[in-house]
C-alpha positions in Angstrom: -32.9 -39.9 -23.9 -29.1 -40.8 -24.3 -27.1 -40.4 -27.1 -27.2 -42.7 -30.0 -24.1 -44.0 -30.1 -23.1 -45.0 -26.3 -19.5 -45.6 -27.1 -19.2 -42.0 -28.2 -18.6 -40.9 -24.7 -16.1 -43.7 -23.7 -12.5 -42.9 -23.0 -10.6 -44.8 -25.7 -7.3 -45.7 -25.2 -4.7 -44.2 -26.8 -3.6 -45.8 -30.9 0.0 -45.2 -30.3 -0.3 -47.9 -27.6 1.3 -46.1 -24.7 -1.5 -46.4 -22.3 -3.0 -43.0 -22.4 -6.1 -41.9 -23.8 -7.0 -40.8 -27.0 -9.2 -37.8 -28.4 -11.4 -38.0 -30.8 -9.9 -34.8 -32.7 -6.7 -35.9 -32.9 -7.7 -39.9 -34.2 -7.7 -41.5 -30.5 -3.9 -40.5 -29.9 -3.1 -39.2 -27.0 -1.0 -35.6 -27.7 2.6 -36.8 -27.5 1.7 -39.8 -29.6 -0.2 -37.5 -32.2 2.8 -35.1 -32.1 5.3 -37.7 -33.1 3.1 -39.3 -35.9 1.4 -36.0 -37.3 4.1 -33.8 -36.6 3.5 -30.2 -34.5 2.1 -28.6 -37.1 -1.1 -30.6 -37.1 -1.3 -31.3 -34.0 -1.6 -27.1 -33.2 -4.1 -27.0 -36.1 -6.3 -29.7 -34.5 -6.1 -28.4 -31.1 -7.4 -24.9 -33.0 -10.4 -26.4 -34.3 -11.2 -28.9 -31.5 -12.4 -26.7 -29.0 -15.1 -25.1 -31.7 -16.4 -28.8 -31.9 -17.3 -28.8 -28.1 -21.3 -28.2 -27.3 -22.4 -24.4 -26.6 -22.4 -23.5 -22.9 -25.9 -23.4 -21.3 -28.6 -20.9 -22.3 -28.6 -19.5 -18.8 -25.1 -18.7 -18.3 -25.2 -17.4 -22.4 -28.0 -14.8 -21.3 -26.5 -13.9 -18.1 -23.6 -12.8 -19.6 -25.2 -11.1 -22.6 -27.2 -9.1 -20.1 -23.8 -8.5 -17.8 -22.1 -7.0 -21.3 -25.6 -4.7 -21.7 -25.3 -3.7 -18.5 -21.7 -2.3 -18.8 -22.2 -1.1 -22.2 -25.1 1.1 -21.1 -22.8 2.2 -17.8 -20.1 3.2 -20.7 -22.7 5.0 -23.2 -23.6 7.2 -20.3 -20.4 8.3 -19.0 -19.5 9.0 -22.2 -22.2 11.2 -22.5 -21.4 13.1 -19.3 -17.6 13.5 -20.3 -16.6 17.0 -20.9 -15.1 17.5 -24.5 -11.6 18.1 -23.5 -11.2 14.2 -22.2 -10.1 13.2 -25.7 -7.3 15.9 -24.7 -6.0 13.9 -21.5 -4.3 11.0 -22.7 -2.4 13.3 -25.5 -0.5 15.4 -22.6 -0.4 11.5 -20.2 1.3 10.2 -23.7 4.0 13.0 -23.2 5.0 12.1 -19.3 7.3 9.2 -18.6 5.5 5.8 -18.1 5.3 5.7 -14.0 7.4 3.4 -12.1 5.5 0.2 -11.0 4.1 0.3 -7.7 6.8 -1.2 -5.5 5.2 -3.9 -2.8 6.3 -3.4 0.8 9.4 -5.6 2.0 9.3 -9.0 2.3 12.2 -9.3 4.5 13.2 -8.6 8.1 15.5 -5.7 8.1 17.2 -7.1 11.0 18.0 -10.8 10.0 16.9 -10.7 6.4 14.3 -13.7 7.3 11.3 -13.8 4.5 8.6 -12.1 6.4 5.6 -12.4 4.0 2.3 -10.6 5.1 3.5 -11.6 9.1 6.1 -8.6 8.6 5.5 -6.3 11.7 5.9 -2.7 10.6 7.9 -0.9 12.7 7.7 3.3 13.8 11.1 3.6 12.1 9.3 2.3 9.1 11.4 -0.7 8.5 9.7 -4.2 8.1 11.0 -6.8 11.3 9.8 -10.4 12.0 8.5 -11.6 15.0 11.9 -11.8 17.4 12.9 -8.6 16.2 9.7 -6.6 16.0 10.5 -4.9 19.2 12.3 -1.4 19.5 15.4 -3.0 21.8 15.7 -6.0 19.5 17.2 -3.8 17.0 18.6 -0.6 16.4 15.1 1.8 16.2 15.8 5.1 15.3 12.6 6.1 16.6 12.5 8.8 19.4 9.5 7.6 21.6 10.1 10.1 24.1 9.9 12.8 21.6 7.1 11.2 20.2 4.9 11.0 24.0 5.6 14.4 24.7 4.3 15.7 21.7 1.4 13.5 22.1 0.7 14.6 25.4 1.0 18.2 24.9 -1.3 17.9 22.1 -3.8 16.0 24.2 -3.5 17.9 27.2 -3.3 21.9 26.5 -2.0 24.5 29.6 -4.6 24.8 31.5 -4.3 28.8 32.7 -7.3 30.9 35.0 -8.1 33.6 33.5 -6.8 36.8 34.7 -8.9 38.8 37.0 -8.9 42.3 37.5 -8.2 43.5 41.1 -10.7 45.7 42.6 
């Protein structure tokens, strides 16, 4: 049930003689060795054709990916059906705007010390990004009004509270 020849699956070592081992694409050198006998040029050429040599994947993962790519094809046939005939329109008037900026990622740094903060960066109400000594409001200079902030909180939570006015009799 194993291959014919056994020594085709042995490791060879590498012709050149520097210890490495050798392909069987590039005539049992190792790359560098191949390089500086065959030049770069060849050696690009063989690399090309050498994965095309290798055995096809399994049938199982062949199929499952066939039926993945039937899948999404049939999800794009149908929205393409359901478009409305002025989408081809769209990307003419997106061609016209600027390209947008990149989407900038939050700070890395602590805006007190300049310390890398990485995803431990505490986010402050002043929106500016502190580390762990300085993520406190009196370990640097918030500009945050937390009074402000409470009383507006609390008068939003609790409403006056007023009878209603009866009329004398």
């Amino acid at each position: 049930m194993e291959s014919a020849n056994p020594n085709a699956d042995t490791p060879k070592t590498c012709m050149g003689g520097c210890g490495f081992f050798g392909s069987a694409p590039l005539n049992y050198y190792c790359s560098v060795c191949f390089k500086k006998v065959h030049g770069e040029d060849e050696f690009k050429r063989r690399t090309e054709v050498a994965p095309s040599i290798s055995p096809p994947p399994a049938a199982t993962q062949e199929e499952a990916r066939d039926e993945d790519k039937a899948d999404h094809m049939e999800v794009e046939v149908k929205a393409a059906e359901h478009a409305p005939a002025e989408a081809p329109a769209a990307p003419a008037e997106a061609k016209d705007e600027p390209p947008a900026e990149p989407v900038k990622k939050g700070p890395t740094r602590c805006a007190s010390c300049c310390k890398k903060v990485g995803l431990t960066g505490f986010v402050c109400r002043c929106g500016h990004t502190f580390c762990g000594v300085h993520r406190y409001s009196d370990k640097h200079e918030c500009t945050f009004d937390y009074k402000q902030a409470g009383r507006e909180a609390l008068s939003k939570a609790n409403p006056v509270v007023e009878a209603a006015k009866l009329e004398k009799i």
